[in-house]
SEZA-829322 format. One line per field, with one value per residue (C-alpha): residue in one letter; y negated, x, z negated; residue number from 1. Coordinates in Angstrom, 1 decimal. Layout:
N
residu	(a / ...)
Y	(Y / ...)
X	(X / ...)
Z	(Z / ...)
num	(NUM / ...)
***
This chain:
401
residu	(x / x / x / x / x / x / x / x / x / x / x / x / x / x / x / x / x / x / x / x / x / x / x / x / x / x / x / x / x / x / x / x / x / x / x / x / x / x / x / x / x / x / x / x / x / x / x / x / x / x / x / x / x / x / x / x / x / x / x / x / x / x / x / x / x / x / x / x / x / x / x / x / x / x / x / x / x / x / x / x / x / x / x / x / x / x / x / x / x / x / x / x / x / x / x / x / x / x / x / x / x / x / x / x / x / x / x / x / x / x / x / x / x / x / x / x / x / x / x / x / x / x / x / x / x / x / x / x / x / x / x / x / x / x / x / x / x / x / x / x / x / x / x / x / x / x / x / x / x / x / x / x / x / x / x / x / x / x / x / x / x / x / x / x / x / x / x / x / x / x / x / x / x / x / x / x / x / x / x / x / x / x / x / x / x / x / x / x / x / x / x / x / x / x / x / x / x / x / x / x / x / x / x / x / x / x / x / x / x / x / x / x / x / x / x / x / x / x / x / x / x / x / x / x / x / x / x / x / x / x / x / x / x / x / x / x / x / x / x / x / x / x / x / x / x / x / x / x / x / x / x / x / x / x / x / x / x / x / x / x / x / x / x / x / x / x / x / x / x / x / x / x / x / x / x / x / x / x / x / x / x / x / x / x / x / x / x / x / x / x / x / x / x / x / x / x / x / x / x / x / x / x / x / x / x / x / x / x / x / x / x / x / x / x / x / x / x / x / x / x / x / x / x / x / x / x / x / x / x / x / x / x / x / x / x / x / x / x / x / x / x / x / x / x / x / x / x / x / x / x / x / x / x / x / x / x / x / x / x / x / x / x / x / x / x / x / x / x / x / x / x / x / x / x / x / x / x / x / x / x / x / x / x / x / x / x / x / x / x / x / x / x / x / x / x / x / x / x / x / x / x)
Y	(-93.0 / -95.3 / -98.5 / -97.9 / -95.1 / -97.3 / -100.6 / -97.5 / -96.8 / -100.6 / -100.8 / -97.6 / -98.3 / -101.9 / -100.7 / -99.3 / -101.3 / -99.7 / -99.1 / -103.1 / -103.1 / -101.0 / -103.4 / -106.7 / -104.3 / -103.3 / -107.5 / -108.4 / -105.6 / -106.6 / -110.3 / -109.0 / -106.0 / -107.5 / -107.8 / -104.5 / -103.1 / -105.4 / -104.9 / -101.0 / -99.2 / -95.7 / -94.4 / -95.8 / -93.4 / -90.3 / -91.4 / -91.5 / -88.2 / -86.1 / -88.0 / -87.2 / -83.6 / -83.6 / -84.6 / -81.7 / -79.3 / -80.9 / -80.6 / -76.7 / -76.3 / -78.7 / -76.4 / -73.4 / -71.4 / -72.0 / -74.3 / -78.0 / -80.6 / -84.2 / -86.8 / -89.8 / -92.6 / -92.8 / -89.4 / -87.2 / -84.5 / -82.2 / -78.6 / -76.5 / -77.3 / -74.1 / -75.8 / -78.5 / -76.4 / -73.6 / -76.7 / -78.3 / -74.5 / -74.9 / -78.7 / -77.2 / -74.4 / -76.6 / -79.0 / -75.8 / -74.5 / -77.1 / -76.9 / -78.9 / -81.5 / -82.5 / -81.7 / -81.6 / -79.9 / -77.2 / -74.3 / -75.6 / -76.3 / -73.0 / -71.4 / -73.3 / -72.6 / -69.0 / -69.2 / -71.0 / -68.2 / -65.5 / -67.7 / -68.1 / -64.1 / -63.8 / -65.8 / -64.3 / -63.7 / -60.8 / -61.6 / -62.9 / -66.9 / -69.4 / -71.5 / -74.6 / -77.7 / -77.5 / -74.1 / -74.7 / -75.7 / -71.8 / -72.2 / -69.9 / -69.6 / -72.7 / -72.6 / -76.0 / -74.9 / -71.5 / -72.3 / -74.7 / -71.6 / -70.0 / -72.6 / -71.3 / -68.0 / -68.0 / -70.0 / -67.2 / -64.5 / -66.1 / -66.5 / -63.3 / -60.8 / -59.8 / -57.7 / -58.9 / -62.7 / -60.9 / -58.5 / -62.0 / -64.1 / -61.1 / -60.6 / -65.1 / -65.3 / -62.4 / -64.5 / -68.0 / -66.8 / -65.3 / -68.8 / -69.6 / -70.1 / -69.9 / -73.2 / -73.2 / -74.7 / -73.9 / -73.7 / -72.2 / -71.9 / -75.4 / -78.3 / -79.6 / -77.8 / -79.9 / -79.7 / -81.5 / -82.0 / -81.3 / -77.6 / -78.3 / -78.1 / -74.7 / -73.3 / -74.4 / -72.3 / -69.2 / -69.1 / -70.0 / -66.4 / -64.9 / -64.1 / -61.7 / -60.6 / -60.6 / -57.8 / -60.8 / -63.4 / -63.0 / -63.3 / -66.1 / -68.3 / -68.0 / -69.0 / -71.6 / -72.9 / -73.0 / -74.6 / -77.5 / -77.9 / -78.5 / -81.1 / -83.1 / -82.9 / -85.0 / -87.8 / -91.0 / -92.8 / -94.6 / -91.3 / -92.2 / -88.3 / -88.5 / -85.7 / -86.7 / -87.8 / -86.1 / -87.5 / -87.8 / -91.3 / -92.7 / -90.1 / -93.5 / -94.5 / -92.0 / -91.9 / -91.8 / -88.3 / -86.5 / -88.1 / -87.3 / -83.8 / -83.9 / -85.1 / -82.9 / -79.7 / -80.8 / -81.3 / -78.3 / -76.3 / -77.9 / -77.3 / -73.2 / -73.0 / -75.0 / -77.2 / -80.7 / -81.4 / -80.3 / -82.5 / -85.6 / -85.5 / -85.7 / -88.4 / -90.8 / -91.3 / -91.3 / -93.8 / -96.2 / -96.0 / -96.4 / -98.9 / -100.8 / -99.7 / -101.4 / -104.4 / -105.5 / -103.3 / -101.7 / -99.7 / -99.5 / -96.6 / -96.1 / -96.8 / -97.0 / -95.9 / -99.0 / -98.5 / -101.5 / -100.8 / -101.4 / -100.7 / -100.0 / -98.3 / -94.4 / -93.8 / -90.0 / -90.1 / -92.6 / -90.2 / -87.3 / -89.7 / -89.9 / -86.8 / -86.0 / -88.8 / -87.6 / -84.4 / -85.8 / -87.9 / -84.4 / -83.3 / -86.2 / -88.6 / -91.7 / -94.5 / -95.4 / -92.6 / -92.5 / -96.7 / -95.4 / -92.9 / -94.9 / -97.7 / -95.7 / -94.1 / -97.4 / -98.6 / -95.6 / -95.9 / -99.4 / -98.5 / -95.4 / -97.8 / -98.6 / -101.1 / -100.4 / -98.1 / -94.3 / -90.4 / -87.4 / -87.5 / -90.6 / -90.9 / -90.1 / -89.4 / -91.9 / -93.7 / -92.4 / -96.1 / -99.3 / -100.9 / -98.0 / -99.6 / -98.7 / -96.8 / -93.4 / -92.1 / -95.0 / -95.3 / -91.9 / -89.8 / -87.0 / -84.4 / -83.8 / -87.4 / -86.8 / -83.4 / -85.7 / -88.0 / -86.0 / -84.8 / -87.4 / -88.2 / -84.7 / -85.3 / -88.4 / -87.1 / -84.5 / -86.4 / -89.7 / -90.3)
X	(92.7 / 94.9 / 94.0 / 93.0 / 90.7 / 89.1 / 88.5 / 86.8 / 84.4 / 83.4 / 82.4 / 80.3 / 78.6 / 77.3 / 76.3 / 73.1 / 70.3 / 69.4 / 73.0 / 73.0 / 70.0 / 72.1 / 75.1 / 72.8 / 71.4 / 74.8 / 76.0 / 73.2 / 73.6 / 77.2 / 76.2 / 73.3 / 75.1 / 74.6 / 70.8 / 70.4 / 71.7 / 70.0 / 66.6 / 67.4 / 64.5 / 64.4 / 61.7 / 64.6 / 66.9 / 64.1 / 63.7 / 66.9 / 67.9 / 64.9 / 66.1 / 69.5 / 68.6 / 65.8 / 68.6 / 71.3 / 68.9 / 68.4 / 72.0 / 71.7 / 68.3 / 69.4 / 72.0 / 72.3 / 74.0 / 72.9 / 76.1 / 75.9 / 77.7 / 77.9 / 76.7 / 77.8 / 76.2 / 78.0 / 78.3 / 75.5 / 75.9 / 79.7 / 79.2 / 79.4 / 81.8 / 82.7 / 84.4 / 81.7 / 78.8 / 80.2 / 80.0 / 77.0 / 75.4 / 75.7 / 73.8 / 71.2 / 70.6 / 70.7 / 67.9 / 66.2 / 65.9 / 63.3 / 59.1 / 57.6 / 56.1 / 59.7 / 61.7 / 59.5 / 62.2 / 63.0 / 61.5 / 63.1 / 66.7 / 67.0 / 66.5 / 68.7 / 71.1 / 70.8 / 71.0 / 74.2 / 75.5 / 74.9 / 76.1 / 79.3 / 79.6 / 79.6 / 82.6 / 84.7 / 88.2 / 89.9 / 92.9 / 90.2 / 90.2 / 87.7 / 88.5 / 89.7 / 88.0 / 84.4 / 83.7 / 83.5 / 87.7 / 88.2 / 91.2 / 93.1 / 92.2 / 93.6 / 93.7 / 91.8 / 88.9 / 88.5 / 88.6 / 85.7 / 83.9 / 84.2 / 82.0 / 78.9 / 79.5 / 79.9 / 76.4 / 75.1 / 76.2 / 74.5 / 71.3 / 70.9 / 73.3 / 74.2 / 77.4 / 78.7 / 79.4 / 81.4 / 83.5 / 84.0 / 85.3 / 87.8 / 89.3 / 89.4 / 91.1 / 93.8 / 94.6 / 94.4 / 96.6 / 99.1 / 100.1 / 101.2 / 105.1 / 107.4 / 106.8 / 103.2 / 102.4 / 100.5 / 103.1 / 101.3 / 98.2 / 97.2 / 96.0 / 98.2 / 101.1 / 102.0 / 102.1 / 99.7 / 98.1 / 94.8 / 95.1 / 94.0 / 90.0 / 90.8 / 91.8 / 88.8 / 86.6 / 89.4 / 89.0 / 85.4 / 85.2 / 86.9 / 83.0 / 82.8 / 86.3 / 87.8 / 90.4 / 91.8 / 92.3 / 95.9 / 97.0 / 94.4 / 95.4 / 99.1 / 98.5 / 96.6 / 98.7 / 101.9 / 99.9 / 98.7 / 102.2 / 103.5 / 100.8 / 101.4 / 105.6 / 104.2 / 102.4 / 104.2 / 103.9 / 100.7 / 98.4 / 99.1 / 99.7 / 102.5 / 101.4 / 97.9 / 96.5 / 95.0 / 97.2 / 100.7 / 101.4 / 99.4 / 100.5 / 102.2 / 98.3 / 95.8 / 92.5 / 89.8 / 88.4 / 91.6 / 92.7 / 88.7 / 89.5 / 92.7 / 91.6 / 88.6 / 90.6 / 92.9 / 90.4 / 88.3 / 91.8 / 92.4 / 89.2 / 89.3 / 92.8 / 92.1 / 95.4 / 95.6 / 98.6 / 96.4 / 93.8 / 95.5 / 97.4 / 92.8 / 92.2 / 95.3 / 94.0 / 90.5 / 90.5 / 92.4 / 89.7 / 86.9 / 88.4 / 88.8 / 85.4 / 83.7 / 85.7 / 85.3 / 82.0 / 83.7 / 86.9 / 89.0 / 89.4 / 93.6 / 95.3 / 99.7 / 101.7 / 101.5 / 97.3 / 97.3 / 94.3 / 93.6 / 91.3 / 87.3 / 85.3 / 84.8 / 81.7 / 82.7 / 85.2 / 83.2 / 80.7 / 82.9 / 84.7 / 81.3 / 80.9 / 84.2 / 84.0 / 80.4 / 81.5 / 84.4 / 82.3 / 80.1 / 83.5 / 84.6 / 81.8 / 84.2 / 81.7 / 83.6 / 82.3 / 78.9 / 79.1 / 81.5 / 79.2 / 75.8 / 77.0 / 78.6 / 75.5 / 73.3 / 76.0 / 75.9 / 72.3 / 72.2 / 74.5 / 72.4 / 69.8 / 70.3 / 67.2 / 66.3 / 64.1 / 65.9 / 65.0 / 65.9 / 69.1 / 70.4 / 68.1 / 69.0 / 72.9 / 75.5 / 78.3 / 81.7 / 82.8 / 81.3 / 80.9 / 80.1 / 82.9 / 85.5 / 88.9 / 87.4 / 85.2 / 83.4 / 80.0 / 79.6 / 77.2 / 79.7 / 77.6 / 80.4 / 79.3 / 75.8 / 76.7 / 78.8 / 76.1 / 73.6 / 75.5 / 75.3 / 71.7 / 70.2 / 73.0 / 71.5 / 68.3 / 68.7 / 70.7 / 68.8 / 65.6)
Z	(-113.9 / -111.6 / -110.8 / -107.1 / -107.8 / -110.8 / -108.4 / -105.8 / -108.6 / -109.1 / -105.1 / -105.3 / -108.2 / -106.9 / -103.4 / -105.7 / -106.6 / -109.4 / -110.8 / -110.1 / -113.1 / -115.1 / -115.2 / -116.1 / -118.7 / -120.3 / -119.9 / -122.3 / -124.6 / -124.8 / -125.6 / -128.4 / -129.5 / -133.2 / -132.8 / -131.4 / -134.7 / -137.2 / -135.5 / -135.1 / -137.2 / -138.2 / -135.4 / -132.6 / -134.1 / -134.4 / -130.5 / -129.6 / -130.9 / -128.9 / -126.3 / -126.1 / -126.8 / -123.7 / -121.7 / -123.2 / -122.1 / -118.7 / -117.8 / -118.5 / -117.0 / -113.9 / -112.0 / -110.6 / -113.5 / -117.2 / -117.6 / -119.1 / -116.5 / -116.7 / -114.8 / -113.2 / -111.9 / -108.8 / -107.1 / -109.3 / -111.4 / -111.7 / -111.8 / -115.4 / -117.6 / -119.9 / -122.9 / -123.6 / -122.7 / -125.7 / -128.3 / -126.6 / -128.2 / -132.0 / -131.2 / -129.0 / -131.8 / -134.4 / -133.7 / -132.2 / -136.2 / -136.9 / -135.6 / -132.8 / -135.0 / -136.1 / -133.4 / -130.0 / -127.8 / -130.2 / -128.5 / -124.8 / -127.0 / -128.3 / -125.1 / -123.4 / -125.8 / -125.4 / -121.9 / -121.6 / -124.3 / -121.5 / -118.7 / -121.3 / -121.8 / -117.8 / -116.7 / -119.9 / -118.3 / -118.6 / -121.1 / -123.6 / -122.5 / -120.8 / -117.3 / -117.7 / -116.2 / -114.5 / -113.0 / -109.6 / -110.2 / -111.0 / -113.5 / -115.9 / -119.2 / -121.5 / -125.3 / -125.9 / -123.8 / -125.2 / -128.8 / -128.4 / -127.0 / -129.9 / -131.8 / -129.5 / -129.6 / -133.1 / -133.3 / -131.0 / -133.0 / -136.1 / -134.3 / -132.2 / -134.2 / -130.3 / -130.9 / -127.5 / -129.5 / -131.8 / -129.4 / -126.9 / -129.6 / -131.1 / -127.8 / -127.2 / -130.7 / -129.5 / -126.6 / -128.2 / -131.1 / -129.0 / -127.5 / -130.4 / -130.5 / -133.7 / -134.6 / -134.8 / -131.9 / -128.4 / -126.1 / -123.5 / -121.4 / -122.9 / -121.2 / -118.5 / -119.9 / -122.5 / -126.2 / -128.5 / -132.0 / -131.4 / -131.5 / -134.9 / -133.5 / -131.7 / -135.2 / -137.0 / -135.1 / -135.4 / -139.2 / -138.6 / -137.1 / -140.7 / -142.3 / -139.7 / -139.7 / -143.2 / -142.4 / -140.5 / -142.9 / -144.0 / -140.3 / -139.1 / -141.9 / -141.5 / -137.8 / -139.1 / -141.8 / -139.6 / -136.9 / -139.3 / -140.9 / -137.6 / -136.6 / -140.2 / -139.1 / -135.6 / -138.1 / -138.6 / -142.7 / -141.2 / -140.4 / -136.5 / -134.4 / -131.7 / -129.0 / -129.1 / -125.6 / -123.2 / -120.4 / -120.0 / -119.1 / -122.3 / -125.1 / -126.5 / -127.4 / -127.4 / -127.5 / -130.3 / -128.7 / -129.1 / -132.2 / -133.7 / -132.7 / -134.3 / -137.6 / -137.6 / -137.2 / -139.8 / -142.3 / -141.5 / -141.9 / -145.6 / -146.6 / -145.2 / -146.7 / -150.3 / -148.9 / -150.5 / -148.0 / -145.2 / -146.4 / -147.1 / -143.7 / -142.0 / -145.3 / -143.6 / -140.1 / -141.0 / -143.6 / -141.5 / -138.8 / -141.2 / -143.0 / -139.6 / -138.3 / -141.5 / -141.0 / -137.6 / -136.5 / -133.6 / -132.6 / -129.8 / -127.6 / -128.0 / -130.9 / -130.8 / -133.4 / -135.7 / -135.7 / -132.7 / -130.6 / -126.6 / -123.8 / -124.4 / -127.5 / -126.5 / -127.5 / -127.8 / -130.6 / -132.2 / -132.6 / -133.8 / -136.4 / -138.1 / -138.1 / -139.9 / -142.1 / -143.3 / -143.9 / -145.9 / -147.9 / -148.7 / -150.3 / -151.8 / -152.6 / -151.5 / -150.5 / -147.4 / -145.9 / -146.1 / -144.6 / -142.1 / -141.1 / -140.9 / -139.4 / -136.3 / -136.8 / -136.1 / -133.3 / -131.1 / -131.1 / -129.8 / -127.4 / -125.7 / -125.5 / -121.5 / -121.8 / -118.2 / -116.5 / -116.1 / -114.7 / -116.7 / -115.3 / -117.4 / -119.9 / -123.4 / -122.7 / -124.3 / -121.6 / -121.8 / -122.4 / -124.1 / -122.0 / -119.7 / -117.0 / -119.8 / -118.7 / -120.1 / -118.0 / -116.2 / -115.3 / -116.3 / -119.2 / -120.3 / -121.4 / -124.9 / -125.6 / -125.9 / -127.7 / -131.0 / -130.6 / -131.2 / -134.2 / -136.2 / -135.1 / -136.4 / -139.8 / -140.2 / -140.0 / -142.4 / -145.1 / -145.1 / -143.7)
num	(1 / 2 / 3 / 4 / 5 / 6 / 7 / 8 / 9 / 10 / 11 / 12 / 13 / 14 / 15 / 16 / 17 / 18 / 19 / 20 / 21 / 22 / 23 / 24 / 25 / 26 / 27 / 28 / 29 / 30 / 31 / 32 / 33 / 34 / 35 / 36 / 37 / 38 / 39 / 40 / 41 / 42 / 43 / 44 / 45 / 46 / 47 / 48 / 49 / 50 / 51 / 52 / 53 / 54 / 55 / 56 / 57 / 58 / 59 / 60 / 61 / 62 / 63 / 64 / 65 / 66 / 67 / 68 / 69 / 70 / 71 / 72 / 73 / 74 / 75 / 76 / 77 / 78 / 79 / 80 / 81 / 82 / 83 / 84 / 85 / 86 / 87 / 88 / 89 / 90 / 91 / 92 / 93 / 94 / 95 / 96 / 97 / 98 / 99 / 100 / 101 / 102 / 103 / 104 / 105 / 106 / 107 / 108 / 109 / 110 / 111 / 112 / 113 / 114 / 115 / 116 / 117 / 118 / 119 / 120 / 121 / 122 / 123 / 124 / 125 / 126 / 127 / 128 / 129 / 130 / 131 / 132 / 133 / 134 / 135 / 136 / 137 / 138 / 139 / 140 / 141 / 142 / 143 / 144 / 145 / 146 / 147 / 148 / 149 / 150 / 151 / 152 / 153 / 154 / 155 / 156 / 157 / 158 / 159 / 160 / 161 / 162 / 163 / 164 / 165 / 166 / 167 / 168 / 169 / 170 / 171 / 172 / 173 / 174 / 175 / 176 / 177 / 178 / 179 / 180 / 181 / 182 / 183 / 184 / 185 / 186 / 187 / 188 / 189 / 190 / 191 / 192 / 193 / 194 / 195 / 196 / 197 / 198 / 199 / 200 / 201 / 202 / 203 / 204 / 205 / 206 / 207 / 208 / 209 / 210 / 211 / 212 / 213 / 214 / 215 / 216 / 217 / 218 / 219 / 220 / 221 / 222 / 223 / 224 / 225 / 226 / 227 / 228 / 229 / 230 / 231 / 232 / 233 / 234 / 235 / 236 / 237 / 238 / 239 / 240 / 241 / 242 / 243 / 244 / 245 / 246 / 247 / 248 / 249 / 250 / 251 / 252 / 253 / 254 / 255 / 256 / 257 / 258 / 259 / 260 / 261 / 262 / 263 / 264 / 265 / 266 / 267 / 268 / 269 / 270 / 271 / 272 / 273 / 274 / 275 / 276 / 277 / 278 / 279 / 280 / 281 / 282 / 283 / 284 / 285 / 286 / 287 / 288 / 289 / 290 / 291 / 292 / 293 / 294 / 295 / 296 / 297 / 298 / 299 / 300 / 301 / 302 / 303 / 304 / 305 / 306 / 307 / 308 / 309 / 310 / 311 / 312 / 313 / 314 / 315 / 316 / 317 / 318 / 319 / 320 / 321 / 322 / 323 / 324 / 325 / 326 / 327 / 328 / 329 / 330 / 331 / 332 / 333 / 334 / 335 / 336 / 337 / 338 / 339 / 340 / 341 / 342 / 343 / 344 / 345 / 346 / 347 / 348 / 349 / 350 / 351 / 352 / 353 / 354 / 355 / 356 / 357 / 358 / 359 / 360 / 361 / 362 / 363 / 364 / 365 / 366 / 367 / 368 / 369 / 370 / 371 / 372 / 373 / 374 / 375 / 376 / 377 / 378 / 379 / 380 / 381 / 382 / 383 / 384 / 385 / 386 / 387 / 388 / 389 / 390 / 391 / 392 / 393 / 394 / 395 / 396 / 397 / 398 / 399 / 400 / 401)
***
């Protein structure tokens, strides 16, 4: 975001009274983040996470297609976005597994869930692919945005048995594969144009899809493998990805997000493929992030090829790191892990909590900075935030309360 367009949002935001509150409320939070997290108790957590699921259903419910948008504070709510409503799915359905007495949106997050899978079926494009972008944008298909498509309708498939999953993700997986070049990487119909690591998370959910297509699995995994070898030829001796941004003027630091998806999908391919290498290359990164993390109780949102970090925490790829890291700690049994995980864990629920008064179109969703006037996303609630948060909230949940 330029400069101009980032001093435009400050003005708008303070012409509203009640955005006026929110600010004051994120100034003190910043000044007694520490006591927010040592007074944290377990039932702010439980609250947090039906909250943040209450508001992932709104933002289906909410528009005029079954899509999940995002919302920001000062111009409303963006229409669907594909991609992060087929990953927002798989959350939705998860906490939908449990009763009412556990989980008190269950019934409504289910539904929602399979609502957005039939919104997902119906603006399939032809050559197998999902738009780009929010849908109102009406963009080609793009590999990135697909793959994490195929992560609901896999979720769908599992919970309905509804051949029309199956036969969507086939012909996505055709497409996404075929953008593969010799060297393993996606070299076309990506995001932006360019080329970048974090193909590794479109991947994952590609082999993923090999329970329901075994005949597959010599071909997937070759894709796979060659795609991850060329990701681990792009690291540097410190774990740090060139290639890894989601823009083109700051590839020379990117963000948590895309370097969270990177490591995740590079994991998730060495634990599918039984590779060590593979493996290792996810351990690198995401011990020098949790090692950091646990040192100084926060991380920042780019990181430069020597691990030097700048600009604001991104609450997103805070989120997914804990994620990653808990999962790795489920394989390993490395302490590090498990702290990592429950301390970003305790932090991200401090941070949700606005401590002013909010409507159903705020409450419950995580800023896309801390604090929320951070480069990333300012003053907005991106609706894949709230989906990683509420992540870890359910895994925490289920692994230690």
């Amino acid at each position: 975001m330029g400069a101009i367009r980032y001093i435009q949002n400050w003005q708008k935001f303070l012409t509203n009274y009640d955005n006026v509150r929110l600010l004051l409320a994120e100034l003190n939070k910043m000044v007694y983040l520490r006591s927010y997290i040592e007074h944290q108790r377990e039932e702010d957590r439980n609250k947090a996470m039906h909250h943040a699921a209450k508001w992932l259903i709104h933002s289906i419910n909410r528009g005029t297609d079954r899509g999940s948008g995002t919302y920001y504070f000062n111009q409303g709510w963006t229409s669907a976005y594909p991609e992060t409503t087929g990953y927002i799915v798989p959350t939705l359905l998860r906490y939908g597994t449990y009763s009412a007495e556990q989980m008190p949106w269950a019934e409504q997050a289910k539904s929602a869930a399979l609502m957005a899978g039939e919104w997902l079926l119906s603006i399939q494009h032809e050559d197998g692919g999902w738009p780009g972008g929010y849908v109102h944008q009406n963009r080609d298909s793009v590999v990135f945005n697909s793959g994490q498509i195929l992560r609901g309708t896999l979720a769908l498939y599992q919970e309905t048995n509804d051949e029309r999953y199956r036969s969507a993700s086939l012909r996505c997986i055709d497409w996404i594969l075929n953008q593969l070049d010799e060297q393993g990487r996606f070299s076309s119909n990506d995001f932006m144009g360019e080329i970048r690591v974090y193909g590794t998370y479109v991947m994952a959910p590609v082999l993923d899809w090999l329970l329901y297509f075994p005949e597959k699995d010599e071909a997937w995994k070759e894709a796979a493998r060659k795609h991850a070898y060329w990701v681990i030829g792009q690291q540097n001796e410190l774990g740090w990805f060139s290639n890894c941004d989601n823009t083109k003027h700051k590839n020379d630091r990117p963000i948590i997000h895309t370097i969270a998806y990177t490591i995740d999908g590079l994991w998730h391919l060495g634990v599918h493929l039984e590779d060590e290498t593979i493996k290792q290359a996810a351990l690198l990164p995401a011990r020098v992030l949790a090692t950091e993390f646990l040192s100084r109780g926060m991380l920042n949102g780019r990181y430069n090829h020597k691990w030097m970090g700048s600009e604001s925490f991104i609450p997103t790829g805070g989120a997914q790191l804990a994620i990653v890291w808990e999962h790795m700690h489920q394989h390993t049994g490395e302490a590090i892990w498990k702290a990592a995980f429950l301390k970003m864990n305790t932090l991200l629920v401090a941070i949700a909590d606005r401590g002013a008064r909010e409507n159903a179109d705020s409450l419950g969703a995580i800023t896309g900075s801390f604090p929320m006037w951070g480069r990333y996303e300012p003053f907005a609630l991106p609706n894949w935030a709230t989906k990683y948060f509420l992540d870890t909230l359910v895994t925490a949940y289920e692994r230690y309360s």
